[in-house]
N, C-alpha and C positions, 0 to 999 in steps of 0.2 A: 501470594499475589506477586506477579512481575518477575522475571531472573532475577534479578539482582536482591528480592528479599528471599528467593529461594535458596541461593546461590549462598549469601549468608546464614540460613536454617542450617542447610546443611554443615559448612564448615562449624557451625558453634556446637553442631553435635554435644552435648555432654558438658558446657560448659556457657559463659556467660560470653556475651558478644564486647569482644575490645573496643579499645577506644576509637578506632581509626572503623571498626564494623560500625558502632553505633552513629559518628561521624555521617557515613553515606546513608545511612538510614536516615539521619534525619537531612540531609541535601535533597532525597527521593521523597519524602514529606511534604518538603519544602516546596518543590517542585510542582508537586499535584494539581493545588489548585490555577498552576499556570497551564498545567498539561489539558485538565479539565474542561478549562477556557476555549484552549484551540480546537479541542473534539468538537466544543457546541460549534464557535464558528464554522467549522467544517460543516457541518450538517447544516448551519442554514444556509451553506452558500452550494452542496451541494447538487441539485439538480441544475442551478445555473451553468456548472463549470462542464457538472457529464454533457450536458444539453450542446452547450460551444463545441464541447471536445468531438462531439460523436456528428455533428452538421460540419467539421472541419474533415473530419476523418472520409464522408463520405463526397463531399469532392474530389478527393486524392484517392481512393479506392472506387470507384462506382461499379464498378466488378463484383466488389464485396458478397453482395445480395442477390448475383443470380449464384451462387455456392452455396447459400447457407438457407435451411429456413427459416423466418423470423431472423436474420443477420442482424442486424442493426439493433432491432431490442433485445436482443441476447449479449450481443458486445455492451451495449447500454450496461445490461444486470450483470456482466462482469467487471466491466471496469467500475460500478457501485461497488460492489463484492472488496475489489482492491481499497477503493479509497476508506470502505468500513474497516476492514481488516487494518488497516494502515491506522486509522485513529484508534484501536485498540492495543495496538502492539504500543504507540507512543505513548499513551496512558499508562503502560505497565511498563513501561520505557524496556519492553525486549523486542529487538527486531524477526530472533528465533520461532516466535509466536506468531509475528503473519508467515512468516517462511513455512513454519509447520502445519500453521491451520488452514493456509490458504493456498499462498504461491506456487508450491512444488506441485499441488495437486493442479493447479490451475495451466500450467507450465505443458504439464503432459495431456491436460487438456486442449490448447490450441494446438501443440502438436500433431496430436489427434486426429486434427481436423483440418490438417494441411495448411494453418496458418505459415504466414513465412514470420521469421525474427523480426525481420526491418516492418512489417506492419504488427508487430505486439511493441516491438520499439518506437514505433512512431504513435501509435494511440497512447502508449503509456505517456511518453512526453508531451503531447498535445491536452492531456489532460491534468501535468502540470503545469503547465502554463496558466493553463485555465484556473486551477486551483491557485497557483500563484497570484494571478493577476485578482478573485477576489476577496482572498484572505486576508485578516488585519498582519499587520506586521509582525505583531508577538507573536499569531500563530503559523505563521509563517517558517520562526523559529523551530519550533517541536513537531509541524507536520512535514515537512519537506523531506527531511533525510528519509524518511518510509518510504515516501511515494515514491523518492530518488530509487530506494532500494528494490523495490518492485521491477525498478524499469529494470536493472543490472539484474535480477533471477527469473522474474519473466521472460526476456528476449535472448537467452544462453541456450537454446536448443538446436539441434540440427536443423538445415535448406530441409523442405520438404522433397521428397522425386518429382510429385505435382503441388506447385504450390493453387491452393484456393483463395483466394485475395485480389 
């Protein structure tokens, strides 16, 4: 479960986990059930925030939808996709785990599709806000960096030749 108990599996290979292993073990324990917390929040505030995010989105794009089929409920079921992947990775506290299971593939997926950076950068961000705005405070804490980190490996791809957006 999580890099970080992987991470020490491995190293203790053959022998007994030190003081300072056992240590982050039990801080990643400790953790949990605040980690746990923010998941549920997240989930019940999710459709609210995609909901904001994607009526904000399509002001600022109205283009969007003569490019894509179904546009709008597609970016919908991806930017969910993000924000699930983003509550599992903090729960396992590794961020390698949405980057692998999700992002990279997602990344070459609007690629793809002739998204440009500045609109996977700007819905990523719009649907923090959203998430910011109404998440409790603790979870605030343990959900943000993911979602932050999405924005920073989603939006790193090349201009498209023709962008669709």
């Amino acid at each position: 479960m999580g890099n970080l108990l992987q991470k020490l599996a491995v190293a203790a290979d053959g022998r007994y986990f030190t003081a300072d292993e056992q240590r982050q073990i039990r801080e990643y324990a400790e953790s949990l059930p605040a980690r746990l917390a923010a998941m549920h929040n997240l989930e019940q505030i999710e459709e609210a925030a995609l909901r904001s995010a994607i009526e904000e989105l399509q002001e600022h794009f109205p283009n969007f939808s003569r490019y894509h089929d179904q546009a709008w409920a597609r970016h919908f079921r991806d930017l969910q996709l993000v924000v699930r992947a983003a509550a599992v990775a903090m729960v396992l506290d590794d961020p390698q785990e949405m980057d692998d299971q999700l992002l990279f593939w997602l990344r070459t997926m609007f690629a793809a599709n002739n998204y440009t950076p500045a609109f996977v950068r700007e819905s990523l961000v719009r649907l923090g806000v959203a998430v910011r705005n109404r998440l409790e405070a603790d979870a605030t804490h343990w959900v943000m960096p993911y979602l932050d980190r999405a924005v920073q490996v989603l939006s790193e791809f090349p201009e498209p030749a023709t962008a669709a957006v």
